[in-house]
Structure formats: C-alpha cells, structure tokens
C-alpha positions as CSV (number, residue, x, y, z in Angstrom):
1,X,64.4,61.7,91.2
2,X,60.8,63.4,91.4
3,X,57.4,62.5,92.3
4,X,56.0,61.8,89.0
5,X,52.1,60.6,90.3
6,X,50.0,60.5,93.5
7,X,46.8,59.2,93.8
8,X,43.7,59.8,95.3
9,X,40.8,57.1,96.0
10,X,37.5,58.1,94.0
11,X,34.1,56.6,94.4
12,X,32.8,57.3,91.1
13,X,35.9,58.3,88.4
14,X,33.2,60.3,85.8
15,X,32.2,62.6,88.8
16,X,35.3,62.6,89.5
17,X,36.7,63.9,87.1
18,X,33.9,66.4,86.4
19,X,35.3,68.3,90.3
20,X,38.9,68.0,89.6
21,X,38.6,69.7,85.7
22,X,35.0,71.7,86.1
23,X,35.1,72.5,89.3
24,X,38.7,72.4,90.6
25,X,40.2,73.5,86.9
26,X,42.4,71.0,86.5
27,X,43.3,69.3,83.0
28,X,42.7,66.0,81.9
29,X,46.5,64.7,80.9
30,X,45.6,60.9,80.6
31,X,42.1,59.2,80.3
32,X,42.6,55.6,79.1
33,X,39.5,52.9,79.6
34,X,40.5,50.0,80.8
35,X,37.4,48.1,81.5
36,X,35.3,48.9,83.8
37,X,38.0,51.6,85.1
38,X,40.4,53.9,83.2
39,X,43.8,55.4,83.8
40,X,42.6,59.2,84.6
41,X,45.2,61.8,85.6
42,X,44.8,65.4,85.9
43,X,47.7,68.3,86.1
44,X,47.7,71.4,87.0
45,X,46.8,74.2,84.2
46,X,50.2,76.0,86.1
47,X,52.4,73.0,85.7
48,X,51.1,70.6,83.1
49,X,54.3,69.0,82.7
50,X,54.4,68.8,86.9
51,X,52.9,66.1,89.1
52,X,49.6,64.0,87.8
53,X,47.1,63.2,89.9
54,X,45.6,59.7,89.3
55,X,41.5,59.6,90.2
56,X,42.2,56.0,90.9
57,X,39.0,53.8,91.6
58,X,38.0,53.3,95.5
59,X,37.3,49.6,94.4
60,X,40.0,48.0,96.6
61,X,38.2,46.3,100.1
62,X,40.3,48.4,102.6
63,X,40.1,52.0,100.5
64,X,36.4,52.1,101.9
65,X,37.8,51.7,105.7
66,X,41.1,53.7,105.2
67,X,39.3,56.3,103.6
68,X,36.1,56.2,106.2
69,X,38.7,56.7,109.0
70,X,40.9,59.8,107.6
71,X,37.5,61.6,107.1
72,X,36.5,61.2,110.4
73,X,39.7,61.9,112.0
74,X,39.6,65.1,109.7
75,X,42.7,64.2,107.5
76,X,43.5,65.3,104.3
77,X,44.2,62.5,101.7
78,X,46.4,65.1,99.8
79,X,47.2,68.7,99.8
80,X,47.4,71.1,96.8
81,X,49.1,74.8,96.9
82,X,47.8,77.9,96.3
83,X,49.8,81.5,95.7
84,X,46.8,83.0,97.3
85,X,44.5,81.0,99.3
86,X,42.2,83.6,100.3
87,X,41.2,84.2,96.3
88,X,41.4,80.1,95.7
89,X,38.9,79.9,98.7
90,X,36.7,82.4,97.7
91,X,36.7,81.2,93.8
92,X,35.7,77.6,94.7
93,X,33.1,78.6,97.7
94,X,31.5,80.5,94.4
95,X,31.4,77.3,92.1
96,X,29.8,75.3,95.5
97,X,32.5,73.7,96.9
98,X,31.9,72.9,100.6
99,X,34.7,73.7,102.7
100,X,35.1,71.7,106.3
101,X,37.7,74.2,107.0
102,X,38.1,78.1,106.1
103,X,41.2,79.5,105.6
104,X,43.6,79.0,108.5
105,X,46.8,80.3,109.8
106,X,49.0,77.2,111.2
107,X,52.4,79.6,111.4
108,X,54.5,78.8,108.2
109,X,51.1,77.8,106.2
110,X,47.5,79.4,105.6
111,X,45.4,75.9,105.2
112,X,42.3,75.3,104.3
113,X,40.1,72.1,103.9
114,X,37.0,71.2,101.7
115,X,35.1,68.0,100.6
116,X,35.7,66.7,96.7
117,X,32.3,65.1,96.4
118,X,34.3,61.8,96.0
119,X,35.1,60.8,99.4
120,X,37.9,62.7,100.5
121,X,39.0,66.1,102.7
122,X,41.4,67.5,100.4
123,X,43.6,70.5,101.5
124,X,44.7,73.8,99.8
125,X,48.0,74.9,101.8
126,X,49.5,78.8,101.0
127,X,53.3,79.3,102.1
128,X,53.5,82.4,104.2
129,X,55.9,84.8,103.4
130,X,58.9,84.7,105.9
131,X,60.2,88.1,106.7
C-alpha cells in the first residue's frame, strides 16, 4: 500500500492553483470541472508519478472552523520536503511568499512554515543529515 492523495482545504481553487504551480512550482496532474468545483491535483515536478495533492474546495461547514483553529494554534495542514531548505526558503521569500516561520532547527528536521494565500500554514521540513 501507498498514500496515493492528500488534500488540503482551499478557499478559492483558481488562486489556488495559481500558488501551488506559479508560485510553489508544482504541476497540474488532474483538473477536471465538476460544477461549480473541479477535481485539481498537483505533483511534484521531482516525483510526478508520487503523491497528488488535491486543492479540494473549503466549501464543507466545519472546514471554515477546523481550519480557523489550526491557524491559530500555528499548525501546519500538511508538510512538504525539501533537500535544501535554506535555498527553498530563500527561492519562495523571492517570489513573495510570506513565511510565519524561518528556517528552524527541531533536532532530526530543519522546518520552516509559510502562508499559501488559501487559508492554510503549510510546512517545508529538511531531514538533517545524521552522522
């Protein structure tokens, strides 16, 4: 078994999807309308056959509360890894992204934490090295 898709809770999927491919660089894989709504997923330009990520309307009553209260309480709805975070930081501080977080050592991880203009703290996470 693998992890085939995750989500993450969007307020607007067009602007959306403009962060996670323009800014982020992420690839579209899947953009299907359906309605009001479409099936977006995006993948990595490192692993395009890897793990989607689905931009999945924040339309649902408790996404707005759920969502409210990781923000505050400065969690990350999902994490993405970086072979060097340092570089990753400085290339999306350059295209405006505003990080709540800077590049920190937690021991086995360098983590850092920024806003995706959509709602959500998303974290960037660097392995360390272990001697």
């Amino acid at each position: 078994m693998r992890i085939y898709l995750a989500s993450v809770f969007v307020d607007d999927q067009q602007k959306a999807l403009r962060f996670y491919t323009e800014t982020l660089g992420f690839r579209v894989k899947h953009n299907i309308p359906l309605g009001e709504y479409a099936w977006i997923t995006v993948v990595s330009e490192e692993a395009p056959e890897g793990t989607e990520l689905l931009l999945e309307p924040d339309a649902h009553p408790a996404v707005g509360p759920y969502r409210k209260a990781l923000v505050e309480d400065g969690i990350p709805s999902t994490s993405f890894a970086a072979n060097d975070i340092g570089a990753e930081y400085d290339r999306l501080v350059a295209r405006g992204v505003r990080f709540v977080q800077p590049p920190t050592d937690l021991g086995s991880v360098i983590a850092a934490v920024f806003e995706d203009t959509c709602g959500n703290l998303i974290q960037i996470t660097e392995e360390k090295r272990q001697p």
